[in-house]
C-alpha positions as CSV (number, residue, x, y, z in Angstrom):
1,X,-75.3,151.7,-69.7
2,X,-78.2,149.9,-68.1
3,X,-80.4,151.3,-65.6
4,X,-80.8,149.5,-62.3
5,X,-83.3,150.9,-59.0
6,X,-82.8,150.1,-55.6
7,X,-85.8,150.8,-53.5
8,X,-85.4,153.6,-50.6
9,X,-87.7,154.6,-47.6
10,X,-89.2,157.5,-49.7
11,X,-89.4,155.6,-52.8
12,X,-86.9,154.5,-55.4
13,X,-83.3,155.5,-57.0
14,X,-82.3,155.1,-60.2
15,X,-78.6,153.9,-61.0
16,X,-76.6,153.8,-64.5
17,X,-74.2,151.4,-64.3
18,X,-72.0,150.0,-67.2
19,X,-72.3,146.4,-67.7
20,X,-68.6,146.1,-68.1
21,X,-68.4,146.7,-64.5
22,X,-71.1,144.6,-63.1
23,X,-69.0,141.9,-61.5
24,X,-71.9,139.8,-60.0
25,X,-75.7,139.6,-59.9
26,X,-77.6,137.2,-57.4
27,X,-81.0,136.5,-57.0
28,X,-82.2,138.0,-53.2
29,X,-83.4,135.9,-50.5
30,X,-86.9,136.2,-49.2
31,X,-86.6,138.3,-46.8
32,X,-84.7,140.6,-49.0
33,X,-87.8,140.5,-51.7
34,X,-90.2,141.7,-48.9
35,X,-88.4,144.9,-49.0
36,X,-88.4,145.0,-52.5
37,X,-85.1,144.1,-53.3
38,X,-85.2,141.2,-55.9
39,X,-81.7,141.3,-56.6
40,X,-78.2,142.0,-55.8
41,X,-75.4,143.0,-58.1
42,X,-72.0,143.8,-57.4
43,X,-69.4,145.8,-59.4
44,X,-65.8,145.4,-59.6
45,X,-65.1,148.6,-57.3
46,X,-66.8,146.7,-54.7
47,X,-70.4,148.1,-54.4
48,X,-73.4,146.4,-54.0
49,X,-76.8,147.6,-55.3
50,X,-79.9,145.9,-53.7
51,X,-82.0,146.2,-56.9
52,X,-85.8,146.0,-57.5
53,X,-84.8,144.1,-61.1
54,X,-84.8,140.2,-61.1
55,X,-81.5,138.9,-61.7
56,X,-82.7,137.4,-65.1
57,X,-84.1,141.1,-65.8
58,X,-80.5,142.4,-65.5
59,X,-79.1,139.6,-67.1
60,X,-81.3,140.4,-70.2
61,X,-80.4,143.9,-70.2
62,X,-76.8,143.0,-69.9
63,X,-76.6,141.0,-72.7
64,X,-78.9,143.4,-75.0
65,X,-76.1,146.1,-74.0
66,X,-73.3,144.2,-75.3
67,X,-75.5,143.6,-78.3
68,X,-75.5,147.2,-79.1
69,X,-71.5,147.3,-78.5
């Protein structure tokens, strides 16, 4: 599992999402990143987290998951 946060109006979330089931990660536009979303991922159920992480950040922890596999 990796852990991903989406930024909220009171703060943050934290997810735990298994990297077998990220479908998708994109880097966020700039108007997107002035809301603190750096990133959007996408899972094969079709949900989208608008997540604080960079999408090399989740790349990285992707692959050190599968590492550990």
């Amino acid at each position: 599992m990796i852990q991903l946060t989406t930024p909220t109006s009171s703060g943050h979330r934290i997810h735990y999402v298994s990297p077998q089931n990220i479908a998708r990660v994109t880097e966020a536009g700039a108007s997107s990143a002035w809301h603190g979303i750096r990133s959007l991922v996408r899972t094969f159920d079709g949900a989208v987290l608008e997540c604080s992480e960079t999408a090399q950040e989740i790349f990285d922890a992707i692959a050190k998951a599968k590492e550990q596999t």
